[in-house]
RODO-2510 file (C-alpha; in nm, 4 decimals, decimal comma):
residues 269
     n   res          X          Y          Z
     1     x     3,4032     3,9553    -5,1160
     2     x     3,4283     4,3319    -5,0311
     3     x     3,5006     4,4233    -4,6379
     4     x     3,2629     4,6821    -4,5700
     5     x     3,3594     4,8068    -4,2262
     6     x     3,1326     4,9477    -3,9443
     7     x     3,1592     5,1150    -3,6325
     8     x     3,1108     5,0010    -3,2954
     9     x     2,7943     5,2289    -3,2949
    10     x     2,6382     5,0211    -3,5439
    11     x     2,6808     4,6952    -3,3139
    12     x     2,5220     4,8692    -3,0427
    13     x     2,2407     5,0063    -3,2737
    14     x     2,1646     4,6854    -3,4027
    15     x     2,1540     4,5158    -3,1174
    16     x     1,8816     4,8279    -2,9871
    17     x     1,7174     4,6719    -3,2915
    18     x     1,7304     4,3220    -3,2225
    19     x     1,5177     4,4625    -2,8816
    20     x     1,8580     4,5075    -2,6338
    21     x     1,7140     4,8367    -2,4720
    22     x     1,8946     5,0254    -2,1492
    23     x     1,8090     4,8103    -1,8471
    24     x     1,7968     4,5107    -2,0264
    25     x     1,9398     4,1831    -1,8869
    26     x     2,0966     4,0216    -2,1921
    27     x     2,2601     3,6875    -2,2254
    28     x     2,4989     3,7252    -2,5652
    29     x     2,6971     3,5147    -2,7308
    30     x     2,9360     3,6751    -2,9085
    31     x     3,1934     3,5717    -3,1882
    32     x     3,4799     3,7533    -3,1850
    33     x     3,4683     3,7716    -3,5983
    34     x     3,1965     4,0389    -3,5244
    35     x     3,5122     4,2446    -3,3901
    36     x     3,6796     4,2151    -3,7144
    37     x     3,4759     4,4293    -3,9038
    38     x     3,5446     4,7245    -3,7108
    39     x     3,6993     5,0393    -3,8935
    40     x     4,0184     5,2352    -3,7414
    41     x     3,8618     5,6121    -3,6783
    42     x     4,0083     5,9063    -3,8726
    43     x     4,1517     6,0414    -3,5809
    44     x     4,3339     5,7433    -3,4522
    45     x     4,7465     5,7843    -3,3750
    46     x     4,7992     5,3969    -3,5832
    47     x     4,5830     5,2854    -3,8642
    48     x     4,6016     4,9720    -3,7511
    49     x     4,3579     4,8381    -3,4522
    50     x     4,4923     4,5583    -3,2022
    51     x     4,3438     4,2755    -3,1313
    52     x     4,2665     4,3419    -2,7831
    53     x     4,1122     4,7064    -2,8749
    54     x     3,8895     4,5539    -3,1387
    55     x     3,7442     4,2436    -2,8330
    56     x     3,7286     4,5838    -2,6298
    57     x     3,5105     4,8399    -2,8762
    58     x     3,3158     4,5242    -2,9315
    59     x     3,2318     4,4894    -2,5458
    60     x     3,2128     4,8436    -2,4580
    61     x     2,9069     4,8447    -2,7815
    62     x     2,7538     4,5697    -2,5826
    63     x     2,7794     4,7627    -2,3021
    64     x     2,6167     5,0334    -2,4191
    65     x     2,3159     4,8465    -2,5280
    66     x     2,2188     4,7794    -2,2261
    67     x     2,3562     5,0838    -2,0133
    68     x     2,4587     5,1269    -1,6510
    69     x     2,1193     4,9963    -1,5237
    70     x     2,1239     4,6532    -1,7376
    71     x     2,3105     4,3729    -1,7173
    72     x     2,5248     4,1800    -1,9648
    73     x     2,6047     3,8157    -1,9371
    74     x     2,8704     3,6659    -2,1706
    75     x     2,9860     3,2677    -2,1085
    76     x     3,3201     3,1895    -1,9310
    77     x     3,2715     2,8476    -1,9390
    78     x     3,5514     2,6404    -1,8474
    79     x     3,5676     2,2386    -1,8698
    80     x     3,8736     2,1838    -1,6823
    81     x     3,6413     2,0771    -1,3210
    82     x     3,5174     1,8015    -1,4027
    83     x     3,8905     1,6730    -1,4939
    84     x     3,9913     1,7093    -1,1318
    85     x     4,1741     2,0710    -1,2079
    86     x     4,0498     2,3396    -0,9246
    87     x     3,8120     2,6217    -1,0487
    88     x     4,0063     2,9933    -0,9930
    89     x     3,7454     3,2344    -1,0577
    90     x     4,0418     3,4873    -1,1138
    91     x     4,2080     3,2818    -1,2852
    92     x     4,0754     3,0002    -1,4597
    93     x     4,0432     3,0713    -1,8431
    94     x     3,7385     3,1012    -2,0583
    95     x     3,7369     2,8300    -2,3046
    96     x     3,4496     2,9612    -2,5127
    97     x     3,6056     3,2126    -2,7085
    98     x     3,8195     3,5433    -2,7136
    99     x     3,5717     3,8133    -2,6657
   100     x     3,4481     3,5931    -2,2744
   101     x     3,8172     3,5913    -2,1902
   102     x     3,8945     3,9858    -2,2458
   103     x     3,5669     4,0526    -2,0475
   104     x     3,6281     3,8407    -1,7225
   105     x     3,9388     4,0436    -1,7142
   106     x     3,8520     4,3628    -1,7288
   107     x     3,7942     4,6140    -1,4469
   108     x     3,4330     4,6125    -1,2567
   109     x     3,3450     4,1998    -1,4113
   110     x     3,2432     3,9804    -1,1948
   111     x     3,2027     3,5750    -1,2741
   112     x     2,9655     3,3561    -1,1337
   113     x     3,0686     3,0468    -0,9077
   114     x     2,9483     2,7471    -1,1583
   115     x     3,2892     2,5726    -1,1849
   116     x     3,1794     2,4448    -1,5615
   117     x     2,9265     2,7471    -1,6745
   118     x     3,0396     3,0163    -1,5159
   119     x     2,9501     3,3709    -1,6790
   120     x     3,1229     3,7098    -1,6904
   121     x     2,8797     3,9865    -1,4985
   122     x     2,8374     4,3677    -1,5335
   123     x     2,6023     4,5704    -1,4856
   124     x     2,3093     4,5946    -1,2339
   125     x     2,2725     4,2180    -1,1571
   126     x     2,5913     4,1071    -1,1145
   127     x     2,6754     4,1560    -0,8031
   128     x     2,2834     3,8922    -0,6999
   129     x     2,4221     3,6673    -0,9503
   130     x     2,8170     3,6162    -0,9139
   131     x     2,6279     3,5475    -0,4835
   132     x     2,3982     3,2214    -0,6551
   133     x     2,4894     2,9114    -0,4199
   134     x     2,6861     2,6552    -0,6576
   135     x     2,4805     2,3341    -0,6615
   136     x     2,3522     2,2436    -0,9878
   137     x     2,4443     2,3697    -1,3403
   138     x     2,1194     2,3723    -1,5093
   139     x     1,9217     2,3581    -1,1319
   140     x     1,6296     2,5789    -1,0175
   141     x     1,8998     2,8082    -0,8311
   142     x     2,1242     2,8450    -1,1248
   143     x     2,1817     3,1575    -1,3358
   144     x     1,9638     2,9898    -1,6305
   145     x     1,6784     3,0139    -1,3908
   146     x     1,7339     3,3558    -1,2426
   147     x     1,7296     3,4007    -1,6569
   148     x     1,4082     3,2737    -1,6755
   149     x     1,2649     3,4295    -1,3963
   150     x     1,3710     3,7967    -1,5061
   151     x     1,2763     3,7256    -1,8819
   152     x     1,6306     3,7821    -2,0281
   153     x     1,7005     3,8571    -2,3471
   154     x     1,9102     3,5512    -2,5100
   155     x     2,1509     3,6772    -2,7977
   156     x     2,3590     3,5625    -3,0515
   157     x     2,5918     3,7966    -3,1988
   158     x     2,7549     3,6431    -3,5006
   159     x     2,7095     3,3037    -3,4221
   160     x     2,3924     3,0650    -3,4463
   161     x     2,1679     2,9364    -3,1687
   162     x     2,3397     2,5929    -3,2269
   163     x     2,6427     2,7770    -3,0442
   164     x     2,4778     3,0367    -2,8031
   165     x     2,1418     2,7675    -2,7241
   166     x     2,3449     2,6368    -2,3774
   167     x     2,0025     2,7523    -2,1973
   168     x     1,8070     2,5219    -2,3691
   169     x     1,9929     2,2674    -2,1259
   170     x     1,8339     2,4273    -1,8256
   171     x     1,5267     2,3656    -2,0157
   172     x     1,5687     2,0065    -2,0716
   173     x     1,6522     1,9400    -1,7314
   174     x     1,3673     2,0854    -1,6176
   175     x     1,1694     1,8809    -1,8383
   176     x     1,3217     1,5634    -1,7461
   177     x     1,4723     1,4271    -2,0798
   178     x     1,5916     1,0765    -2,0854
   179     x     1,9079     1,1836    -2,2653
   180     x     2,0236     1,3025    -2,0067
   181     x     2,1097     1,2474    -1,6297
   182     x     2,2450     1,4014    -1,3044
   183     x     2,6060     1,3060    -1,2587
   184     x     2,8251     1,5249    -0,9482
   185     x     3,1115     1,6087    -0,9863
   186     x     3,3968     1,7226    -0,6724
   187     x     3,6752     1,9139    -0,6557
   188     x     3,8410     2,2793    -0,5460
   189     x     3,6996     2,6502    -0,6060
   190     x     3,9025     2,9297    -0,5806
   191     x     3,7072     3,1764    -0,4819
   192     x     3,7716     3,5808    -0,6323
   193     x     3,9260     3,6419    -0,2559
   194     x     4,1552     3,4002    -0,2808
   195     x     4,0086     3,1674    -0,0892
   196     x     3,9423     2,7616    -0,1816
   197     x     3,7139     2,5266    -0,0670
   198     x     3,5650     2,1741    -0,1641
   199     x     3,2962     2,1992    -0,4053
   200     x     3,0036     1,9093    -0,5180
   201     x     2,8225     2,0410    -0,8311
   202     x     2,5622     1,8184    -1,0128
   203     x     2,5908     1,8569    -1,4222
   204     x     2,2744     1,7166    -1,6080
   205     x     2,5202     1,5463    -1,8461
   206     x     2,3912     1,3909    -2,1739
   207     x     2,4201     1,0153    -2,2681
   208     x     2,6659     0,9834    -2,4927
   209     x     2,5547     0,6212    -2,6359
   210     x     2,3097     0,7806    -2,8293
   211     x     2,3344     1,0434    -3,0292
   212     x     2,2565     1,3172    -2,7740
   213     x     2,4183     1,6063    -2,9099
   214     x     2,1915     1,9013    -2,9247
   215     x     2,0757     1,9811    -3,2720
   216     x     1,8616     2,3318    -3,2264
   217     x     1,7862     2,4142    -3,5724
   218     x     1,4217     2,3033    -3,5477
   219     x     1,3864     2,4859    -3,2151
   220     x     1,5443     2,8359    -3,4218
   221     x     1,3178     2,7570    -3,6985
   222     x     0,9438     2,7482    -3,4768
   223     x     1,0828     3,0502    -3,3080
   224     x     1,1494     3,2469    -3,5926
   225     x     0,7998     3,0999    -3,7477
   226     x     0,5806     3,2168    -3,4354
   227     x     0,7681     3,5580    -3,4303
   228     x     0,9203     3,5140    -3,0778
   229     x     1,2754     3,5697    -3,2439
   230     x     1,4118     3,8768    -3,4411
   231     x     1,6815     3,9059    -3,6755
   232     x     1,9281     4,1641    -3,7604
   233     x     2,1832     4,2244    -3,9328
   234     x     2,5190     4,4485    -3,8667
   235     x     2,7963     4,4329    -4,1634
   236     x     2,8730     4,0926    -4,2516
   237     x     2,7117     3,8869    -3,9628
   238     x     2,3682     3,8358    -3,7437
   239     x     2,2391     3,8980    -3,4349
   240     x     1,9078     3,7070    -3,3652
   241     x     1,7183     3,8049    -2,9962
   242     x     1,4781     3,5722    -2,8179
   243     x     1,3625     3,5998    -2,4711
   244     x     1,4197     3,3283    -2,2358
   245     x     1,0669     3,2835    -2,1456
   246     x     0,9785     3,2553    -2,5088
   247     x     1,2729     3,0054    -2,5737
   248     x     1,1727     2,7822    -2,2391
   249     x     0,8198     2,7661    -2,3421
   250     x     0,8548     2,6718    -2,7233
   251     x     1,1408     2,4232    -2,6435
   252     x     0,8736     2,2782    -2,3246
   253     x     0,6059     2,2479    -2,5972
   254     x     0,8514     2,0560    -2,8684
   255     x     0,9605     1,8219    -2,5960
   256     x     0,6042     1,7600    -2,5221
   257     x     0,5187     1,6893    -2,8869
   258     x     0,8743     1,4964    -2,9280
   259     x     1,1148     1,3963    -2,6167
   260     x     1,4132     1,3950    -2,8754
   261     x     1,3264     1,7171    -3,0547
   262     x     1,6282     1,8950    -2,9836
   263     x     1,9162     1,6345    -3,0189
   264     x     2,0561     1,4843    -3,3152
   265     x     1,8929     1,1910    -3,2631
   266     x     1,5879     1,3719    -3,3793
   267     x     1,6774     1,4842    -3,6721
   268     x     1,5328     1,3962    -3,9911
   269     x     1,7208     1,1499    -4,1950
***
């Protein structure tokens, strides 16, 4: 197959595209592939692009599709809480990919305080939601609902919903799915000054005697059928946009029509 490169530009213009507008709060996912595509400019010293300037042109497109008055959200989750390991917020890795862990790093991010789905911040709202009180992942005070309530704009950038649908959990909790069930979990945070204190978190964690696992491709296919989602494209990959009110409704309505309509155990056989 031919490598066509593009330009960070073109990631930002086809995420404008995909509806990401300046002062939008947008929830990506991104896959660091997207990164790959990305052309050395004419006037650059090496023709050769590091890794870590290709994860930062990727981010700083991002950035620009929303501008200085959005807000961009990318996951830092981290599973190592619920093991008994403290939560750093300075320190603790992402463990959902390499573009999260070059943002949380980077000068003017902040990270929210969810010791399992935490999320790098910049932009306008970061500073209301790195403050959220830590009590339940997928709770009515959790970033997922401050989502909801401002309408985000949920992204995937080179990756499918199956990866980036981790909001679909907030859904289902709200919904009450019997897959499902409250279990807390204690340990240390580390807060960003340094600071650590015990921590109780409740995590809506599935039941894994059935066969739980979330299966979202019915979910992507009504949205894309009722026009809620779009679809781009940028070089090689996709970015498909979906609003979070659009997402929480439609997967509200499938659980009403099917309790198990967006696990596995759904699934046609």
């Amino acid at each position: 197959m031919t490598h066509t490169p593009v330009c960070p530009s073109a990631v930002t213009a086809a995420l404008r595209s995909a509806g990401v507008t300046r002062g939008t709060v947008a929830l990506i996912h991104p896959d660091a592939i997207v990164a790959a595509q990305f052309d050395v400019p004419s006037n650059a010293a090496s023709r050769v692009l590091s890794n870590e300037r290709r994860l930062d042109l990727l981010i700083e497109a991002m950035q620009s599709a929303v501008g200085p008055d959005g807000t961009l959200l990318i996951p830092t989750f981290s599973y190592s809480f619920p093991k008994g390991e403290p939560f750093d917020v300075r320190n603790t890795p992402s463990a959902v990919g390499m573009v999260s862990e070059r943002l949380r790093k980077l000068p003017g991010v902040r990270r929210t305080l969810d010791p399992i789905f935490s999320f790098a911040c910049w932009g306008r709202l970061a500073e209301e939601l790195c403050a959220l009180p830590v009590k339940e992942c997928f709770g009515s005070d959790s970033v997922f609902a401050v989502l909801h309530r401002v309408n985000a704009l949920l992204v995937d950038l080179g990756c499918s919903m199956s990866r980036g649908g981790t909001f679909v959990h907030y859904v289902e909790t709200a919904h009450g799915v019997d897959y499902r069930y409250n279990k807390t979990f204690n340990g240390t945070i580390i807060s960003a000054d340094g600071n650590a204190r015990p921590l109780s978190v409740i995590y809506n964690v599935r039941d894994l005697s059935r066969r739980s696992e979330a299966d979202l491709a019915r979910l992507q296919n009504r949205l894309a059928d009722e026009g809620k989602s779009k679809t781009v494209t940028v070089g090689r990959f996709r970015i498909m946009a979906v609003t979070a009110k659009d997402v929480f409704d439609t997967a509200w309505r499938m659980l009403d029509e099917d309790p198990i309509s967006l696990i596995a155990e759904g699934a046609r056989q």
